[in-house]
C-alpha positions, 0 to 999 in steps of 0.5 A: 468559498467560506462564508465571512467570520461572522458564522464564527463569531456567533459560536462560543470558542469553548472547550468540549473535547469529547462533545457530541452534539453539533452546537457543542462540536462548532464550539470545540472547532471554534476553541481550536481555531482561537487557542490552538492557532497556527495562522494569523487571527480573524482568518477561518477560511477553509484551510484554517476550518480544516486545521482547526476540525482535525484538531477537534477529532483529534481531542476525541482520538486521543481520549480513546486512544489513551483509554485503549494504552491503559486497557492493553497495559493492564490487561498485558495481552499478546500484542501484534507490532506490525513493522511496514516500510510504507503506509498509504493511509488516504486523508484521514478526516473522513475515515476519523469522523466515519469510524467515530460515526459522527459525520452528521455531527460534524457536518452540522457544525461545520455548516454552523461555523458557515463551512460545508464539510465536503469542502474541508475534507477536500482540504486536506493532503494525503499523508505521503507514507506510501506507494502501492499495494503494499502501504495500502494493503498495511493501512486497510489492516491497522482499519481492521485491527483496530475495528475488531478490538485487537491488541497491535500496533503498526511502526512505519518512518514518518518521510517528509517527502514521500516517493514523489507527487507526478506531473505529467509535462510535454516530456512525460512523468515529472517528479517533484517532491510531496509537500504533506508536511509542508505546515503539519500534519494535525494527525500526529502526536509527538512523543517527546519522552519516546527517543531511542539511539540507533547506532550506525558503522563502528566495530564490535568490541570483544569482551574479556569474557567473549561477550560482544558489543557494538561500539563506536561509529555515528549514533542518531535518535529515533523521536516517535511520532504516534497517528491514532487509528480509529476502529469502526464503531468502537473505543479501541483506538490503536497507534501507528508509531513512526519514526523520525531521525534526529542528532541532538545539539551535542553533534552540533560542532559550535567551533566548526560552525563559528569557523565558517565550516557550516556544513562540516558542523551539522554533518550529523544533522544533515544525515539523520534528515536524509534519513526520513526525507524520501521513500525508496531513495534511488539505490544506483549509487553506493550513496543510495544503497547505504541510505536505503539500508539505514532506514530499514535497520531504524525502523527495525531498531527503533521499534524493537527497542520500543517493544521490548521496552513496553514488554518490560514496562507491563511487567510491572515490577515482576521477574522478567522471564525472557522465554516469556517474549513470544507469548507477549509479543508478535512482530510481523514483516510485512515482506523483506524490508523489515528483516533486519528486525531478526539480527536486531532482536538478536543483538539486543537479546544477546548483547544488551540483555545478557542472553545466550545463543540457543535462549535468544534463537528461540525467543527470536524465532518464536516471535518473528513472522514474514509476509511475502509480497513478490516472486518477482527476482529483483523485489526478492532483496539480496544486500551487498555483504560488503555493505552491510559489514560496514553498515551492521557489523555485528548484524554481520557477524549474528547472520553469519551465525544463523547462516552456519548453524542452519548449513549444519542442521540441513547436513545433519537431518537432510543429506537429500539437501546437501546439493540445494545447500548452494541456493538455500542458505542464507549467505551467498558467498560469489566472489564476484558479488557476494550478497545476503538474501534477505528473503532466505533469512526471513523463512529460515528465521519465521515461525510462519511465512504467508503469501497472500492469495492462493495462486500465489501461495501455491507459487511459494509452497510448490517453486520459489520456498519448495526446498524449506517445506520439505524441511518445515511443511507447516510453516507456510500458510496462505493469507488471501488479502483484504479490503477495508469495506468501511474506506473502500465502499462506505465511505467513499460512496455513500450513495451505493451504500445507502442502497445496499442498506437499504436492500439489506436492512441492516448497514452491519455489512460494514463489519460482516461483508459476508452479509453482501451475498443477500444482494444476489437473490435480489439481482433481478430486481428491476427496482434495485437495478435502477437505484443501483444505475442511479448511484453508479451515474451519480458517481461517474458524473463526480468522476468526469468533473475530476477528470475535467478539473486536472487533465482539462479533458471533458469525458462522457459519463455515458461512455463505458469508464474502463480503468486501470489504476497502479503503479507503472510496471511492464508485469502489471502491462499497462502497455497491454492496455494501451496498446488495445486502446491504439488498436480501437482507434484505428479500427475506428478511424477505419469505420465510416460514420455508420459503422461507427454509430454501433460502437460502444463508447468508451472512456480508457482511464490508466493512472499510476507512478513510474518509478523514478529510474524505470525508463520502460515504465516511464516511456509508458506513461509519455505513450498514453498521454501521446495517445490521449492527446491524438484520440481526444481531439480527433472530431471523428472519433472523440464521441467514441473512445477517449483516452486519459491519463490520471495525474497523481494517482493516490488514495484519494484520487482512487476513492473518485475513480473505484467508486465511478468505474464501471470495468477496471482491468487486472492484467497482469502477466499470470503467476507475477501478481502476488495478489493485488488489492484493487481489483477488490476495490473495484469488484467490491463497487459493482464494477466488472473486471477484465483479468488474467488468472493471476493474484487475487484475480483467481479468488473473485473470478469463484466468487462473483462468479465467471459469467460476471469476469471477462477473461483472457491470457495464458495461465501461470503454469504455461507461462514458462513453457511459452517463454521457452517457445519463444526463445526457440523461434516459435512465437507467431504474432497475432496480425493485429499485435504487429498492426498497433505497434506499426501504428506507433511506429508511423508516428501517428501519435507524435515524433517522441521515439518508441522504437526503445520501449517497442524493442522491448517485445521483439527479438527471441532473446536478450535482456529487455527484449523477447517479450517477457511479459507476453504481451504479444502472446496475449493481445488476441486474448485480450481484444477478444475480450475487450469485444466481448466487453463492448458487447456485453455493455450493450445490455444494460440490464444484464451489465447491472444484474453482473455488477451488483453479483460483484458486490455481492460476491466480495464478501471474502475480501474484507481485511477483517477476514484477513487479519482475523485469520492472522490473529488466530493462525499466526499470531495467536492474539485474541479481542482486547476491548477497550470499554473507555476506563478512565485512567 
């Protein structure tokens, strides 16, 4: 609680912008809480200190921010425009006051003003821009572009009610609508003057002369609202622009309203709200199909406009050479989103700016790159072709184009193709469901395609991209994801940092993770492994009062913290995880007294968001919390095994729950996981991992070493073949598999029916059934190296020389690694050093 007002009114409400100094840092806190109020006076409780100390940060984001736009314009370098439909951004108080290195400062003032700044920060809500590994993964690399002083710049849509916020009621998973925005996002800037039209449906006018234009149909606005990135220790401050929808009061029909016709009047309004109301609105419905489609081409629209109004601006005045574009400007799709970006660049090169064919397929193709996410078939998008002709007509008629002349260049050059044309073009013409294969479009159009770990890469190169590199064997390139070590280890646990600084003698880690090797000649150290158990219980013992505080269930910080935390998806297979958590407690409830004493005890914690309409991932959920509730009020067992299920999971939840863990699980099923990033989270935090060979998990098996991994599961190359197996009868369940699901069945864990979700791994066949995902064929796996976990636990010494080797070996897994390889490989940008130049 805040301590009264008096603390307050003891500091001068002053101006000092840029102050540095904690008295002269409570006076420009204060200043903003006095006249730049947004609540009612002589009130400077939490809420209002936390308003008022962003707004504070925020005067010293701008200044760097407006520096760093100067510099790039004056400059004119290459510049990077990363186009992501999410962003998981986390709060943003602590990485600002972090980045800026001014969180003594802060602290200090905050406590002048009778406030303590782990409270204020505890104020704030995560921005709802994202969902998964995605948005994160585009969030840690804005961190490392601004960081490594680069010219980019990330566009994203400013929802106003994210994906959902979970809770978890008597039924199961809960949606409800998150609130971020509910007061302001103190964060944002608007930038009145930064408004584009994006034109939607209508037809395409043919010119006398031939040329095209799009007309007619409904035109919404696109405000830009700018979030500044701070880099690490450094000027450079970057933008991440997103994008609101507006109509304007000329769409306001007065005599409709006047009439008593209410809605009929905003119809206008109402749509461009739908707009940037919610992430991934369900696509069921013609509705939610449109309404998804609409917000990829704003996206997409508004900032090219945006871009190649700023191409334009830098030229200062100069002949303006089109050829010119890619050697000023890169965008980067990061996955199928932002497609639409290529016929959109396309259309405002040829009908707006007056270019041809053959100039505008070059600017375009030389400027565009793609990222690919997923093998995953439903996550490969492929959009009705009768949906997009009455959506994007003219985007219609140019995909239309590139499909042709790319079935042209293919039969001219490559006859050995002819047969392969079918399933590479662009244009999928089936009667029954003609369709655009968004992910086609994207590899015929890129300079370069990337995935984004080796395993995965690997993947497109050699199966689902094979025919393209034999046509363009350099196009594709690998980009193993990264981490920003700054959020995900610095910060958000400062009592693990402050020792590995301390060992290392430098904290330059933070910007060289490279350095973390050192600690491996130090493992031994009985020294460093006490100071290392002491920060690891330190951040266990925060964990358990969180747990306690949102799920009421109080947990032993002397337990094993065993955690899988990611969205809710049957390849990600928490129903793995809990499946072997079923199978534990009744080996236990089996053991007597004495037996049960050898155990070691464990805290299972899963967490994460079923989307809204996926039953199976939905039923999950409801089963580790049916679980949870049986386990953890059984007397004979609690003090050995609980299970819990983390509300909610965000960014914030997971810089408590990455720092606290002490084994997580990656289990996916091999050759599904593209690459996953929170396996890097948790290894970069010394906690031990229990995987496949999928994603990522490959690279930080090499790198912390095999010994300090506990694998299990068949390989990403076997995986067919054990389908095939499994089709023809030949599967042979593991006794204890069919034990846990009997377990279920016998209604030990309440009446709710499982049979539906169960179903789903019996049969040899058929949609939904047969056990796609393995988990049968790799539970024996998995329980013998669970067993092998539990062994290991015992040994504390040698469990904490492996968990410091996985710090250690985390080096490779800084998004500045990765996003320094995208500079110099694919986008060819170099540093841009903003030195603060007044302006």
């Amino acid at each position: 609680m805040a301590k009264p007002n008096r603390e307050a009114s003891k500091i001068p409400a002053a101006a000092n912008p840029l102050a540095e100094e904690p008295t002269k840092i409570a006076s420009n806190i204060n200043y903003h809480a006095n006249f730049s109020p947004h609540f009612s006076p002589f009130k400077f409780e939490s809420e209002q200190a936390y308003y008022a100390t962003a707004e504070s940060v925020r005067d010293r984001l701008i200044q760097n921010w407006n520096e760093t736009y100067v510099h790039f314009h004056r400059k004119n370098p290459k510049q990077t425009y990363y186009l992501s439909m999410e962003y998981l951004q986390g709060r943003a108080l602590t990485n600002a006051i972090g980045n800026l290195n001014v969180q003594g400062a802060y602290a200090e003032a905050l406590n002048k003003l009778g406030h303590d700044l782990e409270n204020i920060t505890e104020q704030e809500k995560d921005a709802a821009l994202g969902n998964g590994g995605l948005g994160r993964l585009a969030s840690c690399f804005l961190d490392s572009m601004a960081t490594l002083n680069l010219p980019a710049w990330g566009y994203g849509l400013r929802y106003r009610y994210g994906l959902f916020k979970q809770r978890i009621a008597k039924d199961g998973q809960e949606e409800t609508a998150e609130d971020w925005l509910e007061k302001f996002s103190p964060w944002e800037v608007v930038r009145h003057d930064v408004v584009y039209p994006v034109r939607f449906f209508g037809r395409v006018h043919v010119n006398p002369d031939g040329s095209r234009k799009w007309v007619e149909g409904e035109v919404l606005r696109a405000l830009a609202y700018d979030v500044p990135i701070p880099g690490y220790k450094t000027k450079n401050t970057i933008s991440l622009r997103l994008w609101d929808a507006k109509a304007c009061s000329e769409d306001f029909n007065l005599f409709q309203f006047n009439d008593g016709q209410y809605e009929s009047a905003a119809q206008l309004h109402s749509r461009a709200q739908q707009i940037c109301a919610v992430l991934y609105p369900g696509d069921a419905t013609e509705e939610g199909k449109l309404l998804r489609l609409k917000q990829q081409f704003f996206l997409c629209s508004a900032s090219l406009q945006d871009i190649i109004f700023r191409f334009k601006e830098r030229k200062q005045g100069a002949e303006l050479k089109w050829s010119e574009f890619p050697t000023k400007v890169a965008v980067q799709m990061n996955d199928t989103h932002p497609t639409l970006a290529i016929p959109e660049l396309m259309r405002l090169l040829l009908d707006e700016e007056g270019l041809g064919w053959d100039e505008a397929w070059d600017v375009t193709s030389r400027t565009v790159a793609y990222t690919n996410h997923t093998v995953l078939p439903e996550a490969l998008e492929k959009w009705s072709q009768t949906v997009m002709w009455k959506l994007l007509p003219r985007h219609m008629e140019i995909i239309q184009e590139i499909d042709k002349r790319f079935i042209e260049m293919v039969r001219a050059t490559r006859k050995d193709l002819e047969n392969k044309i079918p399933t590479m073009c662009v244009l999928d013409n089936n009667p029954q469901k003609p369709v655009v294969r968004m992910a086609n479009l994207c590899v015929v159009s890129a300079h370069t395609v990337n995935g984004v770990a080796e395993l995965h890469s690997d993947i497109l190169k050699n199966e689902l991209f094979a025919d393209y590199v034999s046509i363009w064997p350099s196009k594709f390139q690998n980009k193993t994801n990264g981490i920003t070590p700054r959020r995900w280890l610095k910060f958000c646990s400062p009592e693990l940092s402050n020792i590995i600084t301390k060992w290392l003698k430098t904290d330059e880690w933070a910007t060289n993770l490279d350095l973390l090797v050192g600690l491996r000649k130090l493992a031994d150290d009985a020294k460093l492994q006490e100071e290392w158990a002491s920060a690891k219980m330190a951040n266990k013992k925060r964990l358990a009062q969180y747990i306690e505080h949102v799920t009421g269930v109080e947990i032993d910080p002397n337990s094993l913290f065993d955690i899988q935390v990611k969205r809710i998806h049957e390849y990600k297979r928490q129903l793995l995880n809990i499946l072997g958590a079923i199978y534990r407690y009744k080996k236990l409830k089996e053991m007597s007294p004495e037996e049960r004493k050898k155990a070691t005890p464990r805290t299972v914690m899963i967490g994460g968001k079923a989307f809204a309409t996926y039953t199976n991932a939905k039923r999950i959920v409801k089963l580790v919390n049916d679980v949870g509730d049986v386990v953890n009020t059984d007397p004979e067992v609690n003090s050995y095994l609980k299970v819990v299920f983390v509300p909610n999971y965000n960014v914030s939840v997971a810089e408590l729950l990455i720092p606290g863990s002490e084994l997580s699980q990656h289990i996916s099923t091999a050759g599904m996981e593209a690459s996953g990033t929170s396996n890097m989270k948790f290894a970069l935090n010394g906690c031990l991992i229990i995987g496949t060979l999928d994603g990522a998990n490959v690279e930080i098996r090499e790198e912390v070493g095999q010994a300090n991994f506990f694998l299990f599961g068949a390989t990403a190359d076997e995986v067919p073949k054990l389908r095939k197996d499994r089709e023809n009868g030949l599967f042979k369940p593991d006794p204890r598999f069919e034990e846990a699901k009997k377990f279920i069945r016998s209604g030990a864990f309440g009446s709710y029916d499982y049979n539906p979700l169960l179903d789903s791994l019996e049969g040899n066949s058929g949609f939904g059934r047969a056990d796609y995902f393995l988990v049968g064929h790799d539970f024996a796996g998995y329980l013998d190296a669970q067993a092998r976990v539990d062994e290991a636990y015992k040994d504390k010494k040698k469990w904490l020389k492996s968990s410091i080797l996985s710090t250690a070996g985390s080096g490779k897994f800084s998004s500045d690694r990765t996003i320094a390889q995208y500079a110099k490989e694919i986008w060819k940008i170099e540093e841009c050093r903003s030195y603060g130049i007044s302006y």
